[in-house]
N, C-alpha and C positions, 0 to 999 in steps of 0.2 A: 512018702511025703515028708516034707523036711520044716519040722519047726524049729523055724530059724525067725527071732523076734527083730522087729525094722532096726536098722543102722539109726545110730544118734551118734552125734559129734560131729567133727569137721566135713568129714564126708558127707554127710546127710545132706548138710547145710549149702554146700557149694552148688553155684548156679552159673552159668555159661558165661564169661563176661559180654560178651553183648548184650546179656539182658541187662546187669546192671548199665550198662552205657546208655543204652536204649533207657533205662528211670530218669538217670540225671538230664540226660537230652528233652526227653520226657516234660518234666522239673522247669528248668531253664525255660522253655516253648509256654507254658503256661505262664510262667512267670514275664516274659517277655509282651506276652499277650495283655494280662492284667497290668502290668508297667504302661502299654499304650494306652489301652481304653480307661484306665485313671488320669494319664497324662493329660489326655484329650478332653475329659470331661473337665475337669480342675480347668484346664485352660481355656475353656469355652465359657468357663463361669468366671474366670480373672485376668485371663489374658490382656484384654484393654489397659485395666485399669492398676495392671501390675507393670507395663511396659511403663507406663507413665509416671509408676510409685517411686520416690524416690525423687524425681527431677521436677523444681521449679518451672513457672512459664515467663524462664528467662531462656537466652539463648542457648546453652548448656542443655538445660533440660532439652530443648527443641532437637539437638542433635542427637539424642537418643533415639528420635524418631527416623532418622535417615539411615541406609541400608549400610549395611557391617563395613563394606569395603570403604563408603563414603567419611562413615562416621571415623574410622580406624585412622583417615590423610587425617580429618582434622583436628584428632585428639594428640599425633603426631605433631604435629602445629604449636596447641598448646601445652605441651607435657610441662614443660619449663614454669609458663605460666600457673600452671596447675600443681606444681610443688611449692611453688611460693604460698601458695594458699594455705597448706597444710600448717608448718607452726602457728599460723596467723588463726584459722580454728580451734586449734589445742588452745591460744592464748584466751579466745572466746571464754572455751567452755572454764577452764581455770577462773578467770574473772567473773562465773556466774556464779561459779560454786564459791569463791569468795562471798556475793552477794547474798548467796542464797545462807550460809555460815551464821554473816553477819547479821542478817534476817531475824532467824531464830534464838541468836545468842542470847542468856539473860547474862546480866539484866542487858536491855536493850540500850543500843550504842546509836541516837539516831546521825548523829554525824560518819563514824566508822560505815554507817549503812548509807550513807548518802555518797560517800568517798566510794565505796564499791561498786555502788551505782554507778558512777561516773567512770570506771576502768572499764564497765561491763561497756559501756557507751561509746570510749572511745577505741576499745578494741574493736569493736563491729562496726566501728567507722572509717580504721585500717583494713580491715578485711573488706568491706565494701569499696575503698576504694580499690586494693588491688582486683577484687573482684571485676570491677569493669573497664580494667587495662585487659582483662582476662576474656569479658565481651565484646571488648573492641578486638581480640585477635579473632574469634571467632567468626564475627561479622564482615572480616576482610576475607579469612577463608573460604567465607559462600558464596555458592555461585547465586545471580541475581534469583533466578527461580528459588533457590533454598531460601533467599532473602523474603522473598513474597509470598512464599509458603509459610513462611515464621509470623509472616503480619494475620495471617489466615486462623495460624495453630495457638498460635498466643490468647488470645479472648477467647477460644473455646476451652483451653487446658485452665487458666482461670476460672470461667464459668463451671466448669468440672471440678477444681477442687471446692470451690466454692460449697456448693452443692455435696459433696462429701463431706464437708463440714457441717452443713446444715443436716444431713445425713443420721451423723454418728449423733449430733449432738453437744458438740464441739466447738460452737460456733456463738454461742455465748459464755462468759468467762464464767468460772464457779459459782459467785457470790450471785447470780441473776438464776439460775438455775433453779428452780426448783423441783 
């Protein structure tokens, strides 16, 4: 009889590679698994109301609703229109944060803050107008049906943010709040 005490070290320790392939496989499968059934839940609990996050119940928003290939000709359409938008935002937000500046500056400047006011004003009145040179392209791209679907989806996606406003709590301004 031969006492001979077990192997330790690399030798010991080596396992066929297939098993290891076979773990990570393994691994991946389970995780692909829980990747779906998180997916699906999450989505069945915000799916609606996440498709819709983000986009007003202007026409814009609306075409978020129509199918990829649909929606894809008509943002093609407006790309152009849709770049112009862009510095005209950025001037938004800059003129609010002016406003918002001037606001809290002490000591308090009520003119400076009135003058602010008024950029903040007239920048979102530039952007509004180009804004709906931007719904009139859209509106030509539709087909009549998408047209009469929008008359349909409009008062309900209002009525829905609405109601999320009333929701969160949002829906009266701070100072009413109690």
């Amino acid at each position: 009889m031969t006492d001979r005490a077990p192997e330790t070290g690399p030798a010991a320790a080596r396992q066929p590679r297939w098993v290891k392939l076979a773990l990570v496989a393994s691994v991946a499968l389970n995780l692909l698994i829980l990747g779906t059934i998180g997916g699906s839940i999450w989505a069945s609990r915000h799916g609606p109301q996440l498709a819709a996050r983000g986009s007003g119940p202007h026409l814009l928003g609306f075409t978020r609703t129509l199918p990829d290939e649909r929606r894809f000709e008509i943002w093609k359409v407006t790309r152009s229109d849709l770049r112009a938008l862009r510095p005209m935002r950025k001037e938004v937000r800059r003129a609010r944060a002016r406003a918002r500046a001037a606001l809290v500056a002490e000591p308090f400047d009520q003119q400076k803050f009135a003058d602010a006011q008024a950029r903040v004003f007239e920048a979102e009145i530039a952007l509004r107008r180009e804004a709906q040179q931007l719904f009139v392209t859209i509106a030509a791209a539709l087909t009549s049906q998408e047209r009469a679907a929008f008359t349909k989806w409009q008062p309900l996606r209002r009525a829905e943010r609405a109601h999320r406003r009333d929701r969160d709590g949002s829906a009266d301004p701070p100072a009413q709040q109690r």
